[in-house]
N, C-alpha and C positions, 0 to 999 in steps of 0.2 A: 810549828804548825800554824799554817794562818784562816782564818776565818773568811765566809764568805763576805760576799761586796754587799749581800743583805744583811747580815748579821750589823756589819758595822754600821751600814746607814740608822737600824734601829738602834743602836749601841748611842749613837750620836745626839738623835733625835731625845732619847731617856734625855743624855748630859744637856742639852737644852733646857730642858724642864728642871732640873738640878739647880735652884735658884742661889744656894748658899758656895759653892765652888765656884759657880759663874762671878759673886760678889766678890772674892777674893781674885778674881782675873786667872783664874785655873782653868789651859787648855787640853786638848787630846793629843799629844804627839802621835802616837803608834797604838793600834791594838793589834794583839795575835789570838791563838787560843790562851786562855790563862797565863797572861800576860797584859799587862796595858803601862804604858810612859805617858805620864803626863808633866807639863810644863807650868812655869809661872815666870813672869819678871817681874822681880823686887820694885815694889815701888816704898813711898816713904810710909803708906798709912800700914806694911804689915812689917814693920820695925818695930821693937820696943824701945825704949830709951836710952839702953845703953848702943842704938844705931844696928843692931844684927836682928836677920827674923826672928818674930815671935814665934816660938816652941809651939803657940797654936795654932800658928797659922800651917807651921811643919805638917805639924800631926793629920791638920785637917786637908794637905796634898799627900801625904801619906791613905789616909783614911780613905779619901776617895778613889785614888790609883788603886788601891787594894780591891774597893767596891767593883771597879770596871773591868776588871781583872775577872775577878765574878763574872759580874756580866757576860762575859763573854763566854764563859761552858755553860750558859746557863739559858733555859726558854725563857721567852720575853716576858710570859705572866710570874715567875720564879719572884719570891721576896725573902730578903735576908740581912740580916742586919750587924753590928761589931758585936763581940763578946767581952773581947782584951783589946787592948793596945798600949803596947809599950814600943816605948821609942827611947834609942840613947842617940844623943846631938852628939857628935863628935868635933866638929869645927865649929866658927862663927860664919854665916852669912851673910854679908854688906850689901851686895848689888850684884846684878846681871841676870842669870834665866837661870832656875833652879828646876829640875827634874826628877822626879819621881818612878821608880824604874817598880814595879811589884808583881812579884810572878807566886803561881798558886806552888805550896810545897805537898796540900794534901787538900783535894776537893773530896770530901765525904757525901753519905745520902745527908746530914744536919749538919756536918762540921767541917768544917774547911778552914786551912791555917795558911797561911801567907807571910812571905818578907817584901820588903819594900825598901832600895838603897835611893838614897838621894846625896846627889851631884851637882857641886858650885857649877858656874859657871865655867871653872877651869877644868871639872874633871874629876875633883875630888869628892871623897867619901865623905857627907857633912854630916848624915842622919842615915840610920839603920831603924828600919819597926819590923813587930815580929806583932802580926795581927793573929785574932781566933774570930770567925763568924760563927753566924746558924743561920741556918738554911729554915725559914716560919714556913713553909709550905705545908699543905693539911696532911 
């Protein structure tokens, strides 16, 4: 299902404002209805020292693909925030464009749960999360 060409403009215009995604160089690939892919290229500062991303910085292209994801069933004044987040890192990742794929599994009126796969640069499966929001609306 995809979203109108106004949805996404406002959709876009929010991730603007989103100052800590922006810091990590986290862009929007695609959005649809509860769905949204977002991207990164590895640079050196979101490596940890043993040279593979940091597990935070995973979480946190995880964490926001999930948000946008949102987003996108959701009116513009809507606010809602993580509950859970768990993530298992499956592989190491060195370098190249990492991807964040997260599609909604249950948008509730408070709770909505979400998975999010991320993908090396090759293709493969690196990171799995299995989020839980809430929906703070009055």
């Amino acid at each position: 299902m995809t979203i109108t060409a106004e949805q996404e403009l406002e959709i876009r215009k929010k991730f603007e404002t989103n100052h800590f995604p922006r810091l990590l160089g986290i862009e929007i690939d695609a959005l649809e209805s509860g769905r949204a892919v977002l991207g990164v290229t590895i640079r050196k500062d979101l490596l940890q020292l043993q040279g593979v991303m940091h597990g935070g910085a995973i979480a946190s292209l995880i964490d926001t693909a999930v948000a946008f994801a949102i987003a996108s069933v959701s009116r513009p004044d809507d606010r809602f925030t993580t509950v859970e987040l768990k993530v298992n890192y499956l592989i190491a990742i060195r370098e190249g464009r990492v991807t964040a794929d997260a599609k909604l599994i249950r948008d509730g009126r408070r709770i909505i749960v979400a998975e999010c796969d991320v993908q090396d640069s090759a293709g493969r499966l690196a990171a799995k999360g299995l989020l839980t929001y809430i929906r703070l609306n009055d």
